[in-house]
N, C-alpha and C positions, 0 to 999 in steps of 0.2 A: 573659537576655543578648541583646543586639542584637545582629544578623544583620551578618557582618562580610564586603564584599565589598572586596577590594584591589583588582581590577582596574578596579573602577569608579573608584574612588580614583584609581589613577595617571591613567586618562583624562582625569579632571579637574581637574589640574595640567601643569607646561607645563617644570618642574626635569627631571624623569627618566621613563626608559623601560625596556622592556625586551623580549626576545623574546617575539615568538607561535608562529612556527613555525617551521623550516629546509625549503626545499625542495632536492634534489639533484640535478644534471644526470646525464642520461645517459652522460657519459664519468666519473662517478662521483668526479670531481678538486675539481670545481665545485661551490658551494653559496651556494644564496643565503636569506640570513637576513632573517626581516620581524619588526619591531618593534610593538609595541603602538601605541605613542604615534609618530606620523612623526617621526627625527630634526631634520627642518627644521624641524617646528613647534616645537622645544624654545628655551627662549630662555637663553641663544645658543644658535645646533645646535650636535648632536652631532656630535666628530670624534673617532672610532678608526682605527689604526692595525694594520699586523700584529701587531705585541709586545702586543698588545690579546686577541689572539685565540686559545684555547688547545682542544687536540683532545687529547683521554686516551682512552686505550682502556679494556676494563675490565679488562685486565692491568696500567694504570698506566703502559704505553706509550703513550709523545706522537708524534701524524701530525704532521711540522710543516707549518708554514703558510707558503705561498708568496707572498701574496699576499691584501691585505685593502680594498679600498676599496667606497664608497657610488658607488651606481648606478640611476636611476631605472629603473623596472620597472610598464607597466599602471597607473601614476598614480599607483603608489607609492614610496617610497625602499627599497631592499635594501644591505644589503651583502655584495656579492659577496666568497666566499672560496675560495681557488683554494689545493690541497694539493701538495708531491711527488708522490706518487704516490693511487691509491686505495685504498680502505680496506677491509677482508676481512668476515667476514660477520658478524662481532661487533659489537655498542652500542658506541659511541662518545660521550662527550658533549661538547658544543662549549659552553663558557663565554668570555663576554666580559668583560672588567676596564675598572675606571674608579668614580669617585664618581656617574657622568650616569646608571650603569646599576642599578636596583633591585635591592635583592641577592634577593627573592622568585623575580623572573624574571628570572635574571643567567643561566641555564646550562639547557640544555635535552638530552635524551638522539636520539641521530639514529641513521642504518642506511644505509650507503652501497648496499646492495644493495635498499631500497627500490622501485625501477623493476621487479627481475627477477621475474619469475614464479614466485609460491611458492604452495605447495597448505598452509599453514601461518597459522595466524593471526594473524596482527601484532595483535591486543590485548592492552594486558598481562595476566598474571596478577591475578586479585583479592586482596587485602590479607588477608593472616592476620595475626591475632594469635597469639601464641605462649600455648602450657596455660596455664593459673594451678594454683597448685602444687596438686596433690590434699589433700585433708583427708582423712585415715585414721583419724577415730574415727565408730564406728558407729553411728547411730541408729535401734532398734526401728521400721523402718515398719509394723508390723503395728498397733498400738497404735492402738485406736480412740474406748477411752473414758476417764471420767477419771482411775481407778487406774492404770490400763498408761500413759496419758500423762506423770502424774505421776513415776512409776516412771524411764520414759525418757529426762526432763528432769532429774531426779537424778541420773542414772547419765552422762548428757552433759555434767552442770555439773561431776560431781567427773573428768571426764577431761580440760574442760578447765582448772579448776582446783580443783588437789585438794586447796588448802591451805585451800578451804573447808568446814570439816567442820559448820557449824549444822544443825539438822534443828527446830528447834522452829519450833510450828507461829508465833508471834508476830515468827517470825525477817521481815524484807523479803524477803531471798531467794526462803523457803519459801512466803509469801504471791504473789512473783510466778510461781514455777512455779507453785501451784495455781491460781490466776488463769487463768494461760497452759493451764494441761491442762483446765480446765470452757470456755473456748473453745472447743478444740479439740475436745472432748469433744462441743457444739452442732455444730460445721460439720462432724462427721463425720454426725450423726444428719441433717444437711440433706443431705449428698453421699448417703446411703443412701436417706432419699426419693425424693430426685431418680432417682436410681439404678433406684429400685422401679418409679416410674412408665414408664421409657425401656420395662420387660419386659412383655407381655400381661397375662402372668399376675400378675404382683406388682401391677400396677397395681392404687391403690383411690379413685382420681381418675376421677369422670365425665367430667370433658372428657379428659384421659388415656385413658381407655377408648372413646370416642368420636372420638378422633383416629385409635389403631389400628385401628377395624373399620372406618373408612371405607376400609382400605385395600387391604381386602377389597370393596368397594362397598356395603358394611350399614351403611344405619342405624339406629341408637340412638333408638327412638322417646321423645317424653315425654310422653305417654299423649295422653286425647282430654278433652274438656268434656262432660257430657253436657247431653242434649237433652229438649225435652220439650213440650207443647201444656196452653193454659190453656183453663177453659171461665168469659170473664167472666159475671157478671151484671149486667147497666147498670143504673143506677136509671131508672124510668118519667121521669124529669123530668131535666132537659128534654129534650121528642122526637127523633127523628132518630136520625143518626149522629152519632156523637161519636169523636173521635181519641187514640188511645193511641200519642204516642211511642215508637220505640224506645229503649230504655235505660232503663224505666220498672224500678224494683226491685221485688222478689217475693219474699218468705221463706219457708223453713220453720227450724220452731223446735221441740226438744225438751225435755222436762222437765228434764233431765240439763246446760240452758242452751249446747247445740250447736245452732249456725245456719250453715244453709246457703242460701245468696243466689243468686238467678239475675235475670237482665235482659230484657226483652219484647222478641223482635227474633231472627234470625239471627245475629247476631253484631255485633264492635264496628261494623264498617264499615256497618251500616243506622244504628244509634245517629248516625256524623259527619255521614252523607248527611241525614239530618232525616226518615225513614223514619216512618210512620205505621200503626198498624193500625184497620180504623172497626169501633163495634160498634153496635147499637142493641138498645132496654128490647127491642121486637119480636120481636126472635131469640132473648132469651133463652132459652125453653124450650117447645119445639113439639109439643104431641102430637100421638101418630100417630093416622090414618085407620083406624079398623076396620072394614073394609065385611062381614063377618060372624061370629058368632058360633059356641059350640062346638057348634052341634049337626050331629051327624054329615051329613056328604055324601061318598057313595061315591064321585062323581066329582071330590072335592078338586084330586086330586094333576096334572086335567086344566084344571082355572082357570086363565086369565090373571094373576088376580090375588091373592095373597094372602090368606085368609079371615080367622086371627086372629093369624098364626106367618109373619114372614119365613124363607125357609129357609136353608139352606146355601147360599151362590153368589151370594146375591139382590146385584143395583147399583139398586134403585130401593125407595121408600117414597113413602106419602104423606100429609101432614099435615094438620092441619084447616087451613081458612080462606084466603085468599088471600095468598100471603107470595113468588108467585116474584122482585117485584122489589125484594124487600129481600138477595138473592143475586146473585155473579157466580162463572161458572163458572173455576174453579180454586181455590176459595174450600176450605178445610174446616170440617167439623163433626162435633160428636160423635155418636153414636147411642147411649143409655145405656136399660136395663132399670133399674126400679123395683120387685122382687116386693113384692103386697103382706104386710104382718103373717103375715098364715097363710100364707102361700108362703116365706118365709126360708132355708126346706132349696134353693129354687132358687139358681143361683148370678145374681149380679150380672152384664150382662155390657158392657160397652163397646166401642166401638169410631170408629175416626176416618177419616174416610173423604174424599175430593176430587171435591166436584161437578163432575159434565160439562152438566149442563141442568138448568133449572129451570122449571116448565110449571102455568100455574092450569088446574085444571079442574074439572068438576062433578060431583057424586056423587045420580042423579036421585030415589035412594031413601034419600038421608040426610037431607031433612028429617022422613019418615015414622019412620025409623029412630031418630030422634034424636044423630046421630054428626053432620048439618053436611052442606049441599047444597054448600057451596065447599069445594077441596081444592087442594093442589097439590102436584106431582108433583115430588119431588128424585130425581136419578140421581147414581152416585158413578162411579168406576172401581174401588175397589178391593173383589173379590165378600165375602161375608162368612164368616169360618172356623167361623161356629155359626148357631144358630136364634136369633130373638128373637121373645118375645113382643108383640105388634102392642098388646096391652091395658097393656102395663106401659110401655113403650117413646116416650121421648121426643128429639127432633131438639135440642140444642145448638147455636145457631146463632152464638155468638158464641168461635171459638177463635183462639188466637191463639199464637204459636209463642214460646219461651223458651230462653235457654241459660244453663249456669251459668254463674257468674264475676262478680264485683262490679267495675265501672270506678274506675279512679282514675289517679292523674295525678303525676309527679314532674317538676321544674324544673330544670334545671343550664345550664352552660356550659361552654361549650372555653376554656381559658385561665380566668385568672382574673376575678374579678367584685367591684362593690363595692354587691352587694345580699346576701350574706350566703347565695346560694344554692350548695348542693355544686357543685364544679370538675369536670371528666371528670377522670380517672387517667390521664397522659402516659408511653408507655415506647415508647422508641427504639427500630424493627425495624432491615434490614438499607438498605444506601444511606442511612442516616441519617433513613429516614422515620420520624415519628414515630405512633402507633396513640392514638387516645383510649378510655376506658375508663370508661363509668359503669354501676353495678349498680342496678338496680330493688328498692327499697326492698318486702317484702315482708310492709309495714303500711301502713294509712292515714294519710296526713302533709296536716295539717290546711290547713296555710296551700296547700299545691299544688291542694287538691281545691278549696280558696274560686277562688285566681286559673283554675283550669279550669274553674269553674262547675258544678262537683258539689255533689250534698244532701251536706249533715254528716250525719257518720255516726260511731258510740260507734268509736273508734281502738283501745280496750281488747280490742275481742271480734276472733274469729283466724274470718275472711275464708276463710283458705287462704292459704296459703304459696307455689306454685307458678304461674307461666304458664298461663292457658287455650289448649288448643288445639286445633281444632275440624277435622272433617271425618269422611268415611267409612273411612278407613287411618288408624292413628297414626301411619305411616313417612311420611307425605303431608299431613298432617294441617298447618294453617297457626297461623300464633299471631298469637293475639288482640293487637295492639301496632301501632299510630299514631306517626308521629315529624314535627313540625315543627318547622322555625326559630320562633323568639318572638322578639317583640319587646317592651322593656320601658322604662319603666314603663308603656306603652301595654297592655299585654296583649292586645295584636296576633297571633294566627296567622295568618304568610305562608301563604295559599294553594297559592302557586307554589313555596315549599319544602317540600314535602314529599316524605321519605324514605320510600323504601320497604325493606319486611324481606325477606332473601333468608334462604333455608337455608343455606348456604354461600357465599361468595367466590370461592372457587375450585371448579373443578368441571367437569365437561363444556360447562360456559355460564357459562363464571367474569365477573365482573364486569370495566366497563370502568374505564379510571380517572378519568372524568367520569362517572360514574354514581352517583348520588344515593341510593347503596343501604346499609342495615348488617347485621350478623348479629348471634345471640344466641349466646353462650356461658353454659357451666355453672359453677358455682361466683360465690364473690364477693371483692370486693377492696375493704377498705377501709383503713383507718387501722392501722399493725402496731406504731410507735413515735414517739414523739417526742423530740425531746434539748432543752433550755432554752439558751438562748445568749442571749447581750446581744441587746438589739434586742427579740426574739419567740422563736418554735420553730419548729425545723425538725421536721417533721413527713414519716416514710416510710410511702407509701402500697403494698402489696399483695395478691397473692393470699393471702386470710387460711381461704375455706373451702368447701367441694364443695358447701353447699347455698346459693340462690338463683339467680337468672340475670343477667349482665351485657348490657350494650348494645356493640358495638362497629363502633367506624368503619374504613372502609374505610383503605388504606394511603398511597394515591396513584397505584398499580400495580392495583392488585383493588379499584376500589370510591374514590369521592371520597375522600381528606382534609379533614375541614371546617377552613377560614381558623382560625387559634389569635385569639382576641381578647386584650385588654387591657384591664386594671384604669382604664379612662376612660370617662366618660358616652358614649354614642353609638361606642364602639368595642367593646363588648361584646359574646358572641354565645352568643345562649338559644337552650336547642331545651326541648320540652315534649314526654313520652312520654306519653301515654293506652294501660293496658294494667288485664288484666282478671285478677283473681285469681280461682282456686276451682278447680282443675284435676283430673281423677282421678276414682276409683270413687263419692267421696264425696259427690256430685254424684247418684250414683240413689238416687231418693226413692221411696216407695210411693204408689200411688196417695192423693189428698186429703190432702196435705204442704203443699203450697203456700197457702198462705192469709192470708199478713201482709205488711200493708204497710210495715211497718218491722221491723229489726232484733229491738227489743227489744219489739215486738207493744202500744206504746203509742198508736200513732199511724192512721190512718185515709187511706185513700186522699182523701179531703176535705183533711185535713190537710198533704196535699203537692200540692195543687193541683189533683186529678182528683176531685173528686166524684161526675162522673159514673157516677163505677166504686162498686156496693155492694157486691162480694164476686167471689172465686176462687180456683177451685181446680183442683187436675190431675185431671181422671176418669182419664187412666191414671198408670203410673209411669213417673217419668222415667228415660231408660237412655242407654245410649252411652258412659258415663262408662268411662276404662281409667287406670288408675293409670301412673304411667313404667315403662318397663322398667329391671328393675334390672342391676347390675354383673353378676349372679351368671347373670343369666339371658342377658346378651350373653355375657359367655364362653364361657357352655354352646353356644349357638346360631350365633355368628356365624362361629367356622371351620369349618362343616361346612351354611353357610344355600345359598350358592352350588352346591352340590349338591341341598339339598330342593327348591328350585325353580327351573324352568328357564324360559329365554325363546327357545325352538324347537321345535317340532315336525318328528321328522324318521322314528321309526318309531311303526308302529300305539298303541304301549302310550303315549307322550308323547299322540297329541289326547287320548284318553281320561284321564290324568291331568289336561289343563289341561280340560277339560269340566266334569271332576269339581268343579273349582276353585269352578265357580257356586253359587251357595247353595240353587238350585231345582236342581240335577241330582243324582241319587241314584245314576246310575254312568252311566258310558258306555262305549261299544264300536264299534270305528275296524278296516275294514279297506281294502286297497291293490288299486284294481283298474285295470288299462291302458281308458283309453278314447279309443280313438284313437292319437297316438300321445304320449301321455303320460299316466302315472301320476299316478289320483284317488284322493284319501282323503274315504272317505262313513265319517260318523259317526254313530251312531244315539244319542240319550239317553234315558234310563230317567226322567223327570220326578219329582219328590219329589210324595207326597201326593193325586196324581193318574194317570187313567192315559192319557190324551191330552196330543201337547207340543202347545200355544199356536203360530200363526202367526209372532207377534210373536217370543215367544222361540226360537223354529227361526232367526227371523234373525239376532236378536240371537246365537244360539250362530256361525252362518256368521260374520258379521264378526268375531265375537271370534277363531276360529282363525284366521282369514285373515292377525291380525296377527302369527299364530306361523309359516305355513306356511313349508317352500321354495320358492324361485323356482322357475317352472315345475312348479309343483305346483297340481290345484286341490281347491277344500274345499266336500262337498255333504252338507247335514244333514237325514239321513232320519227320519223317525217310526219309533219302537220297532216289531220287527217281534213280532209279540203269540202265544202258543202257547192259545189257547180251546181251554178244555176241557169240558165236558160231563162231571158226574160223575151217578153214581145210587149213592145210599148206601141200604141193608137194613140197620133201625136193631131189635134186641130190646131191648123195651121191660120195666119191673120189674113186676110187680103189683101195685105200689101207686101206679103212674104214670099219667097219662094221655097217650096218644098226641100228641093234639093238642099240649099242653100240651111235649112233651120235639122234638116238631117243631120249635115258635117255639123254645124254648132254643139248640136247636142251631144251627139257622138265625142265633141270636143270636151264638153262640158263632163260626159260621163266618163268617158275612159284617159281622159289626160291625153299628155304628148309627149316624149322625151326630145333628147337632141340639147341643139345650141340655147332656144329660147322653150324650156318645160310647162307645159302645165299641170299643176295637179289634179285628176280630176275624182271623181265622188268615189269608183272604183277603184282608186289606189291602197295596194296591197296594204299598205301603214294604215287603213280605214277600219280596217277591218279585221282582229285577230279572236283570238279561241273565245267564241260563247257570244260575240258582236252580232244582235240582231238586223236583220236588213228593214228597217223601217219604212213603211210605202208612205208616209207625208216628206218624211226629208226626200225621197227620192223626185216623188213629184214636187218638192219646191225646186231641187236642183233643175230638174227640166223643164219646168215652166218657166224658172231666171230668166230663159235663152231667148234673144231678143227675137222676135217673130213667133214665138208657141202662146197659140192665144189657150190651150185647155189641155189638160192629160184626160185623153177618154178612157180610156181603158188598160190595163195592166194585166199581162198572163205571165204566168211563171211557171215551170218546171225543172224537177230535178230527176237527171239521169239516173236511173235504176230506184230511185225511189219512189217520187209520183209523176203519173203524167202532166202534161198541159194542163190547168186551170187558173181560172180569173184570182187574181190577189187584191180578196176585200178584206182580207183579217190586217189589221193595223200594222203588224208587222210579221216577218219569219223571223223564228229561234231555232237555231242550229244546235247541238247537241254543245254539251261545256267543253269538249273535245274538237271540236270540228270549228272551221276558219272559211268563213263566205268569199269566192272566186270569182269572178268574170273578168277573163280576160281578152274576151273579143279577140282572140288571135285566129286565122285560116287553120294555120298551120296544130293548134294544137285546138280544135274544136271541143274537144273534152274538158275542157278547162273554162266554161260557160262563156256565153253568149249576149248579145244585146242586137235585139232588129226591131229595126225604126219601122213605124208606117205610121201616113199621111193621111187626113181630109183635110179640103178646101185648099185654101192659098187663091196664089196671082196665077 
């Protein structure tokens, strides 16, 4: 129905008029009435009279009228009206008569005491409608499914009418109640859904579940990518360096026909940038320098250089021949052991290490020796965790870094399109914004991977299902996904539009609303129903189900709205996501996994354009890989996470927990001392697997508290203070032992071994950190284990500078809660405690 304004109406005729408003003089007698339409402009004007003019109270008592004539007023026409007396404190209304006056606005309600000062509100009342008559028959609201609905809807129809007694089920009736209660029956089971997901607990919806721990500040990680380093072998031809793309594909395949895909590169963003790795035939595989052989030399362990055994710690080797300027420092490589045939009980051992220098130099006795008078010198940084033998041991020179996950590519548009590609999913937020909505297809779709210029690839085999997402935290952790405008049929990627992925929209650093940014969501939304109509099908798109990830755009408020397009050439608007499947644990491969260059292990790296490349594989296993976290395990975690970890340091026991946090700290120990006038926290750390802390990492611990301390607090990180002992153990030996022979044992037993095959022994560093007493029964169980020690006679112990030599009968030593129990039986550093064996009896 059209919008029906009368007043405009009358203004736009020239017959009739009518009141707008009364104003009242201050002697309350007086009144002067203004018309809509100015009587003069009426054609003929308007002439009223007093018999024209009528005043009722709201008792139906008439004020009469004294007097009524038209009087120019401020450029207007009024008609002044002038009463006997004035009018009391009641509504009044003043109607004028005649056919010139519009009977809509012929009579208007007035208030003579309008002038007086009232503490009362002059607007009217609001408009009530009057009840509508109650209905008194009951209907079961408990009734949720379709029996009790059914039930409910029968017992309502015979109330309200009860002359209909059918019940068969072919009756209409009986067909539109059961119709009606299987409806209802569906939209209660959606209101309980919905219902379920609003509660923590009930919720079984990831993004549900991920909505309320954010609100707590926990996120819901979705696991990691893992990671991992190739060792190529280039073909000899042709020379040089040759370049491997990043994005270059790499499989592993198992019998059972499960493949797992990974890409040469750090991730997607080396792949767009054009990222390259070089390798040459040259580096393939370098043996090491052996400058001597096994025959014994008492002063080994006093060489510069290595005889046939890199050892524990070692950052240098050196290989034959002259090779430093096929290296630059930062470069890695592998270091891998070879045992031969008859050595196989040896273990294999690898390792991957990061040049800092590379140096030719000459070996003056290796042409005599026959090992090679040219050498050159590789250093790494990182020391080595075992021994390698120097004879088995070859340099890898060509590695090259990998992540899981297979790239590929989906095509859409906002709005609609007349190229046949998926539309985003449009649903109206709040202020009428509208949200776009496109899910990430999580298989290969053939025509998207051709238009982004991806290898084909078997569409049938299962990639992985999930998001890769890469980094050192999964809560941190980024995902692998690229977003551009496209242009089509050009197959254009705009540059300049390109979208970036935020974690969230809103947040501490929420998005602007010119910011080119989207976020991923969990679950998916596609196609839920369609209905047939003349024309075509209307077709409802939504959230259909918890597993895949959706793409979404910003609102307009949080994050750009991208332009909606249209179904016209050149008004259309692509965007093109490049993202990377393969996510999760499944991702860690065992060492020598890697080794196909296609999928279905048909095809040859020749075969896709890199010939240069003859073969690869991983010398170690690939790892990193974390599966999502599940529903079951945020629940558990995330109301009580804000308590396991803190972001403050304010008494002793907090530095020492966030210390402990490092992955090289094996415990730490924090106390409060006044220096000056203000209170310092010195922290000591116990180092894993060593017993000296590293320069570097002393600083690295200082800035790390730093960023926890209080203000006006300062934070100084001390070297463990160390409790050296000096022991002398009196060991009875069996008669069928040899002395010697349960000496080395023990010595085995007590101090460990490093190298190829470790043992740990009772004095290892990891044994024993801040406030660890040295207990004398576990010490003497350890020693007497040792096959040939028939008794522990005696135990003497001393500590340098604090007490001398004496026998140890108190059941244990307690070192101060600061101080870390030492013996490291070394020559060379004597000060660093001791351990000496003596003998009775034996063979």
């Amino acid at each position: 129905m059209a919008t029906i304004d009368r007043e405009s109406a009358l203004l736009a005729q020239d017959k009739l008029t009518g009141i707008d408003f009364v104003a009242v003089h201050g002697d309350q007698t007086t009144l002067d009435v203004y018309f809509l339409r100015e009587p003069t402009a009426l054609s003929p004007a308007l002439s009223l009279s007093t018999a024209d003019v009528s005043i009722v109270a709201e008792d139906d008592s008439i004020l009469p009228v004294a007097s009524a004539s038209f009087t120019p007023l401020a450029g207007r026409t009024v008609l002044r009206v002038t009463t006997d007396r004035p009018g009391d404190f009641g509504r009044y209304r003043l109607a004028l008569a005649g056919n010139r006056i519009d009977p809509f606005f012929r009579s208007i309600a007035i208030n003579f005491k309008a002038a007086c000062p009232s503490d009362v509100d002059c607007a009217p009342p609001p408009h009530l409608c009057p009840p509508e008559e109650r209905d008194e028959i009951v209907v079961d609201g408990s009734a949720r499914d379709f029996w009790s609905l059914r039930r409910a809807l029968l017992d309502f129809a015979n109330q309200r009418n009860p002359r209909w007694q059918d019940r068969l089920e072919a009756d209409v009736g009986v067909m539109l109640v059961e119709l009606l209660a299987a409806l209802g029956d569906e939209l209660a089971y959606y209101q309980d859904r919905v219902g379920r997901e609003a509660q923590f607990e009930s919720a079984t919806q990831r993004r549900s579940v991920r909505r309320h721990v954010r609100l707590v500040d926990y996120d819901l990680h979705d696991g990691l990518g893992a990671r991992g380093w190739l060792a190529v072998e280039a073909a000899p031809t042709p020379p040089g360096f040759r370049q491997i793309p990043a994005g270059t594909g790499v499989w592993a395949r198992s019998e059972g026909g499960r493949v797992v895909g990974f890409e040469v590169g750090n991730g997607l963003a080396e792949a767009l940038d054009g990222k390259t790795f070089r390798v040459n035939a040259r580096r393939n595989k370098l043996a090491a320098h052996v400058w001597d052989g096994e025959a014994p030399d008492a002063m080994a362990a006093l060489r510069p250089l290595p005889a046939n055994c890199l050892p524990v710690g070692a950052t240098s080797v050196y290989v034959q021949g002259h090779v430093a300027a096929l290296f630059d420092v930062g470069e890695r490589v592998f270091l891998a052991t070879e045992p031969l045939v008859a050595n196989r009980d040896m273990p294999i051992r690898r390792a991957l290490v990061t040049l800092t220098a590379a140096a030719n130099e000459t070996d003056p006795l290796g042409g005599v020796l026959g090992t090679g008078a040219d050498v050159t010198r590789l250093d790494w940084r990182e020391p080595l965790p075992f021994e390698m033998n120097l004879e088995w041991l070859s340099v890898l020179g060509n590695a090259v870094p990998v992540t899981a996950g297979v790239t590929t590519a989906s095509d859409f548009s906002v709005g609609p399109n007349t190229r046949n590609l998926p539309a985003a999913i449009e649903r109206t937020g709040a202020d009428g914004s509208t949200t776009f909505l496109h899910t990430l297809p999580n298989r290969l779709v053939a025509d998207d991977r051709a238009r982004a210029g991806l290898p084909e690839l078997d569409a049938t085999i299962a990639f992985g299902d999930s998001l890769v997402r890469l980094g050192t935290d999964p809560r941190k952790a980024d995902a692998e996904i690229a977003l551009v405008e496209l242009t089509l049929p050009a197959n254009t990627e705009g540059a300049l539009w390109k979208w970036k992925w935020r974690r969230s929209l809103i947040g501490s650093n929420s998005a602007e609303p010119e910011d080119t940014v989207f976020t991923l969501d969990d679950g998916s939304w596609a196609r839920a129903v369609g209905y047939r109509r003349l024309g075509g099908e209307i077709v409802h798109h939504d959230y259909v189900s918890d597993a895949g990830t959706t793409l979404r755009f910003g609102d307009g408020e949080f994050g750009r709205m991208p332009p909606r397009g249209i179904a016209r050439a050149g008004q259309e608007r692509f965007f093109r996501a490049r993202y990377r499947l393969g996510n999760g644990a499944r991702g860690n491969l065992p060492a020598d996994a890697l080794r196909w260059a296609d999928p279905t292990g048909t095809k040859s790296f020749g075969d896709l354009g890199l010939g240069f490349i003859a073969s690869v594989s991983n010398p170690l296993a690939t790892s990193g890989g974390v599966d999502p976290e599940t529903l079951l395990e945020a629940k558990r975690d995330a109301p009580v996470a804000f308590r396991a970890e803190t972001y403050r340091a304010v008494r002793p026991e907090d530095y020492d927990e966030l210390a402990a946090r490092l992955a090289w700290v094996q415990r730490a120990g924090t106390q409060f001392r006044w220096t000056g006038s203000w209170l310092s926290a010195f922290t000591a750390a116990d180092p894993a697997h060593v017993d000296e802390l590293p320069v570097d990492r002393r600083t690295a611990l200082t800035r790390y508290l730093d960023r926890y301390r209080m203000a006006g607090r300062e934070v100084r990180v001390l070297e463990p203070r160390y409790a050296n002992l000096d022991l002398e153990i009196l060991i009875c030996v069996a008669p069928t032992s040899y002395p010697g022979d349960v000496i080395a044992a023990v010595k085995l037993a007590l101090l460990g071994r490093k190298g190829v095959r470790p043992i740990v022994g009772f004095f290892d560093p990891d044994h024993f950190t801040f406030g660890t007493p040295l207990d004398r029964s576990e010490l003497e169980t350890a020693v007497q284990r040792v096959p040939g020690v028939r008794a522990v006679k005696e135990i003497t112990i001393k500590r340098r500078g604090v007490f001398a030599a004496r026998p140890f009968v108190e059941p244990y030593y307690q070192p101060a809660a600061n101080e870390v129990i030492r013996i490291e039986n070394d020559p060379r550093h004597p000060d660093r405690g001791s351990v000496e064996l003596r003998t009775e009896g034996g063979a």
